[in-house]
LUMNUTOR-156427 format. One record per residue (C-alpha): residue number from 1; residue in one letter; x negated, y, z. Coordinates in steps of 0.02 Angstrom, whole numbers, padded with zeros to 5 digits. Layout:
<rs>
  seq  type       X       Y       Z
  NUM     a       X       Y       Z
...
</rs>
This chain:
<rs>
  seq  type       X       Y       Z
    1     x  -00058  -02400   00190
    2     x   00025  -02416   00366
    3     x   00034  -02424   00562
    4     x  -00081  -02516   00651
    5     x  -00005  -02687   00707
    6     x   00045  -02670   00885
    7     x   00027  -02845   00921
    8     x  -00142  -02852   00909
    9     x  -00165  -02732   01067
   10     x  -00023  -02796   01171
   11     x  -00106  -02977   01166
   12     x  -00276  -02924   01198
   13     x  -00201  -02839   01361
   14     x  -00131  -02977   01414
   15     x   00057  -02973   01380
   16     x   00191  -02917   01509
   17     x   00144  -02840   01649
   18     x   00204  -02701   01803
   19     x   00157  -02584   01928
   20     x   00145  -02645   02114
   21     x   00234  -02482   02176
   22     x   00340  -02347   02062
   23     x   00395  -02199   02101
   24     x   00507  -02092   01966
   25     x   00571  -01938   02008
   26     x   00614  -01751   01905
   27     x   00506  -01624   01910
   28     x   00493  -01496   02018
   29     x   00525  -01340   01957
   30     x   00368  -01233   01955
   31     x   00246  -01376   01949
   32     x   00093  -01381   01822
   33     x   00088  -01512   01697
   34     x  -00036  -01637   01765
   35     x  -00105  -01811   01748
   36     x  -00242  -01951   01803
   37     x  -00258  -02015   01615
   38     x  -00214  -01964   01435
   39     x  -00071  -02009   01394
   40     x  -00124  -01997   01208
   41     x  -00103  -02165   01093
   42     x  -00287  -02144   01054
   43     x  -00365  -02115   01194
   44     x  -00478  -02266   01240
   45     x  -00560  -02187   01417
   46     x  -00572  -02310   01568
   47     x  -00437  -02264   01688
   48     x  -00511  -02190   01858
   49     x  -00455  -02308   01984
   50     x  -00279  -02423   01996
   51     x  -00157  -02271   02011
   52     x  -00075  -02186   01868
   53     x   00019  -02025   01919
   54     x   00078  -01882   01783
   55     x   00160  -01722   01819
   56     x   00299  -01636   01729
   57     x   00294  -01739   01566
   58     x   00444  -01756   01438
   59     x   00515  -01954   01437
   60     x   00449  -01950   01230
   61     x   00270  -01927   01327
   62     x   00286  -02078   01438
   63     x   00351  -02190   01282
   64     x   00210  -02141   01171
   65     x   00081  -02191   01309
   66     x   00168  -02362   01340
   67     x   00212  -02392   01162
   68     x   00036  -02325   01087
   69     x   00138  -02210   00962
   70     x   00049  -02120   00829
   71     x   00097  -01903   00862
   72     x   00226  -01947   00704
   73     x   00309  -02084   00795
   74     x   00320  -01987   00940
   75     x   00404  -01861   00812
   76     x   00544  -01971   00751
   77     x   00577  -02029   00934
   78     x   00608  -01867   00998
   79     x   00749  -01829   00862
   80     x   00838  -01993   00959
   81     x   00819  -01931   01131
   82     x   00973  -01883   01237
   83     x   00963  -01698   01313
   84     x   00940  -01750   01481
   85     x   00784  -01847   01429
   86     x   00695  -01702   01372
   87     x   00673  -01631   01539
   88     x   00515  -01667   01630
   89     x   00469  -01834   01757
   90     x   00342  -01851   01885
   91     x   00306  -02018   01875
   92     x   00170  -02120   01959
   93     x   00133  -02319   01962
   94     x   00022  -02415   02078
   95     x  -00064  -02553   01992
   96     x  -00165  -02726   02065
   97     x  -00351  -02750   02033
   98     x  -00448  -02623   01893
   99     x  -00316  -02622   01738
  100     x  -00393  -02561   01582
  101     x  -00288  -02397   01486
  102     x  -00192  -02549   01371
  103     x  -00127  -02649   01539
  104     x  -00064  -02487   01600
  105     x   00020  -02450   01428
  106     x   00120  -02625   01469
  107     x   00150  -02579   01639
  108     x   00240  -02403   01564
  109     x   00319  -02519   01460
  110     x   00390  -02630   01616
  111     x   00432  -02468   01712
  112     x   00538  -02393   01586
  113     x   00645  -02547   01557
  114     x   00664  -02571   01742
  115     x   00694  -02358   01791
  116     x   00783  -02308   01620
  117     x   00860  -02486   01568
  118     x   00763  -02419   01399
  119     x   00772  -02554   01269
  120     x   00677  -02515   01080
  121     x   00621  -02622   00934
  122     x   00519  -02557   00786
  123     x   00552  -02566   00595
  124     x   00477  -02505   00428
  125     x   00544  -02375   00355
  126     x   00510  -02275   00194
  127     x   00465  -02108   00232
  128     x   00339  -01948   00163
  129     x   00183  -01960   00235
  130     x   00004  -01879   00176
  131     x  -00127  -01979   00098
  132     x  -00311  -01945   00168
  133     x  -00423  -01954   00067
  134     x  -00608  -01902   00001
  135     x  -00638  -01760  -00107
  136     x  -00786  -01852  -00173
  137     x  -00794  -02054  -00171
  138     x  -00909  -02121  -00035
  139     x  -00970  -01934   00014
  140     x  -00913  -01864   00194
  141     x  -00935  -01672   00249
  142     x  -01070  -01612   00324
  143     x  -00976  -01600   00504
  144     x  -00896  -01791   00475
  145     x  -01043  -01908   00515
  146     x  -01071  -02110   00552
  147     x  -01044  -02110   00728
  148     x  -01197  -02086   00827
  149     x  -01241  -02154   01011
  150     x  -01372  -02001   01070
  151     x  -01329  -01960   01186
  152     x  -01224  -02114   01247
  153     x  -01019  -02104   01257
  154     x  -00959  -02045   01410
  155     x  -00792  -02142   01426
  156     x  -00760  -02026   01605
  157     x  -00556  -01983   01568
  158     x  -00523  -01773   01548
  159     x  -00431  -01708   01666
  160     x  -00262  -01619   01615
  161     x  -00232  -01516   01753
  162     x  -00271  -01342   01742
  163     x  -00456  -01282   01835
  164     x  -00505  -01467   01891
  165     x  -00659  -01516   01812
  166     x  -00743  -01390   01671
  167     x  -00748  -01453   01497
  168     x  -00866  -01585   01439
  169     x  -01012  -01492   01348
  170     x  -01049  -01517   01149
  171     x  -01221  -01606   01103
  172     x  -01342  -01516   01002
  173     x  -01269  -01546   00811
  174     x  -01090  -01501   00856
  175     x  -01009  -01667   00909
  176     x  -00949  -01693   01071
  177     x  -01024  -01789   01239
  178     x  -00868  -01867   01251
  179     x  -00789  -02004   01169
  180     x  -00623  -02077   01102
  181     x  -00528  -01923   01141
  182     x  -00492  -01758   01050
  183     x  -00561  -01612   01133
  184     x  -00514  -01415   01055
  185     x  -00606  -01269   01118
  186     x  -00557  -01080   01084
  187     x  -00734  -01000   01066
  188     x  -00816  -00887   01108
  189     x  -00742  -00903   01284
  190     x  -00736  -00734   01346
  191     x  -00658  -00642   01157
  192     x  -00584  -00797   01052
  193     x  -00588  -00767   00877
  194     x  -00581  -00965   00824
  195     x  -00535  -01161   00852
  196     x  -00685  -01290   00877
  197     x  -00579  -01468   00869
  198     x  -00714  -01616   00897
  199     x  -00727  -01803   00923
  200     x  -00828  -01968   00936
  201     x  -00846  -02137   00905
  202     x  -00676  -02116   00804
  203     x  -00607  -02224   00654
  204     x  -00565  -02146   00503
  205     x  -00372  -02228   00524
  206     x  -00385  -02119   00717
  207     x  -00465  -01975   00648
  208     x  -00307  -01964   00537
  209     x  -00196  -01966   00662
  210     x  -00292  -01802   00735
  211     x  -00268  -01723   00587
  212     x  -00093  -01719   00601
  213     x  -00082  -01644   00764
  214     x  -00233  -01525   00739
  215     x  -00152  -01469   00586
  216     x   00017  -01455   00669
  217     x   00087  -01578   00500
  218     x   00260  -01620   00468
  219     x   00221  -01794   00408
  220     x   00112  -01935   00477
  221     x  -00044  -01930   00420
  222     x  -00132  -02122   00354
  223     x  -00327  -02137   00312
  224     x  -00336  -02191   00123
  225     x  -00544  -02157   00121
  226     x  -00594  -02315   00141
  227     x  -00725  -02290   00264
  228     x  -00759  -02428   00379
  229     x  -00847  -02395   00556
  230     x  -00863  -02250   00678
  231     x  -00872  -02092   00658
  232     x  -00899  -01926   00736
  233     x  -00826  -01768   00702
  234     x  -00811  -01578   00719
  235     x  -00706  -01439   00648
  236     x  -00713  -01244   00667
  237     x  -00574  -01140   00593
  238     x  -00457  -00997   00609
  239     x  -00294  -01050   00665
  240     x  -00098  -00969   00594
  241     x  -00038  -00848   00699
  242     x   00091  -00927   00784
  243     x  -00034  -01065   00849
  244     x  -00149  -00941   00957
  245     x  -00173  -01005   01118
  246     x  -00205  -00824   01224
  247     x  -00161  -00685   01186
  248     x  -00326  -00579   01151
  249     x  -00367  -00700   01012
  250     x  -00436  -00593   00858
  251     x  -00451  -00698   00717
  252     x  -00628  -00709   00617
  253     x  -00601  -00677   00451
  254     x  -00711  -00765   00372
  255     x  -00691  -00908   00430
  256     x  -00556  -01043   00343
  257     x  -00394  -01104   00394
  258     x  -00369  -01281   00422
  259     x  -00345  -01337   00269
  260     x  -00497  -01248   00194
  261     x  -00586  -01302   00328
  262     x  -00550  -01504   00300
  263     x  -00603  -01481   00144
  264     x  -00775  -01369   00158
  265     x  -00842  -01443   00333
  266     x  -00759  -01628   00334
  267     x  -00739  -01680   00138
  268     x  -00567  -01745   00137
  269     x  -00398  -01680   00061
  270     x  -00219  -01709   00105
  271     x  -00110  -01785  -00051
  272     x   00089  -01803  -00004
  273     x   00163  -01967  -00037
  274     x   00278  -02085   00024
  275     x   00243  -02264   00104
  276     x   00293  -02364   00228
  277     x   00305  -02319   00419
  278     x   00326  -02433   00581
  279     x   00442  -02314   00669
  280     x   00512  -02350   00850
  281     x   00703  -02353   00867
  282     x   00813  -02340   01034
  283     x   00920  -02457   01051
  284     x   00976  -02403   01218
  285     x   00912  -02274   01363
  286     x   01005  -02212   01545
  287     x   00949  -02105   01662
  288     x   00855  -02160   01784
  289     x   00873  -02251   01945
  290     x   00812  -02164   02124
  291     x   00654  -02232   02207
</rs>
């Protein structure tokens, strides 16, 4: 088991590229966290339009997106981080023609050595991980399905910033309109009493990867199923108390915790192990250079 190569992505985007105009500046304090695309490695929407512009992000938020991190690589970056990079950046990049998500990941990538002077290189490195796996060989949970195209994807990106567009809806079955990206909902709306995590047209390698950060994990997370394909996905559980999201949430109690709930609604287990991770490593970072 491992990382995805990150070759394979770079060259199919085209190699090096930058933004026509960049603009990097701190945040203002006050200002709400904001941004024209998700910054997420797995998000695979088509940008709106040439311009990428993000509010009040953290630097290791701005290297994940350029460097496609996994949520654990973005983990073991943040431990190298100076202080002063840990504060938020408004930064926003002006790109030529109609880039695809990838180009602008190379873009970030030509930004940050140009504005931060950031240089990085990635090696393996032995490290405990969980295994994902299948409870039963070959069989999937009821709420884990082959990925399904009715109603069609809807590659539109979701909007981060707070109040601009509602939620996209979920289809009849429990799987979202959406696809490619992880949306969470705390239902019902009006008394919360539980999570609803869902995705679509998701590999079992990406799907992993949300389990980590849905189950708030110490430890990357690597598909070991052997499932080939798309699939689709939706969970519904009772988060820990220290992971409620507003403050009139009143758990259901009978309904399962995460773990519980992998297992009952999705048919997988986690099994801790060891293997080998492609971690990124700074080699060297400043602050940043005025517009």
């Amino acid at each position: 088991m491992g990382s995805s190569p990150r070759v394979t992505w770079e060259a199919v985007a085209g190699g090096q590229r930058k933004f026509e105009f960049v603009s990097v500046k701190p945040s203002v304090k006050g200002s709400r966290t904001q941004t024209s695309i998700n910054l997420s490695d797995l998000d695979e929407s088509t940008p709106n339009g040439n311009l990428l512009s993000a509010v009040k992000f953290p630097l290791s938020a701005y290297i994940e997106f350029a460097y496609k991190l996994t949520p654990y690589q973005t983990h073991f970056l943040e431990s190298q981080l100076p202080t002063w990079a840990k504060t938020p950046f408004d930064i926003e990049g002006q790109a030529q023609g109609s880039p695809t998500t990838d180009q602008m990941r190379l873009m970030m990538q030509s930004l940050l050595v140009d504005r931060f002077r950031l240089a990085v290189h990635f090696e393996m490195r032995e490290l405990p991980i969980f295994a994902l796996n299948l409870i039963e060989p070959g069989k999937t949970g009821s709420r884990l399905q082959p990925h399904s195209d009715d109603p069609p994807c809807s590659n539109t990106p979701i909007p981060l910033a707070p109040g601009s567009e509602p939620m996209p809806r979920t289809k009849v079955g429990g799987f979202a309109t959406t696809c490619g990206a992880l949306l969470g909902f705390d239902l019902p709306h009006n008394a919360p009493t539980h999570f609803q995590i869902e995705a679509r047209n998701l590999t079992m390698p990406q799907i992993a990867s949300h389990v980590a950060v849905v189950g708030h994990l110490d430890r990357e997370v690597l598909d070991n199923t052997g499932l080939n394909g798309s699939f689709d996905f939706s969970i519904v559980f009772v988060p820990e108390p220290n992971l409620y999201r507003v403050r009139n949430f009143q758990p259901d109690p009978s309904l399962p915790k995460f773990p519980e709930a992998l297992h009952q609604q999705l048919g997988l287990r986690l099994d801790a192990e060891t293997g080998l991770m492609n971690v990124l490593v700074i080699d060297h970072i400043e602050e940043p250079s005025t517009n």
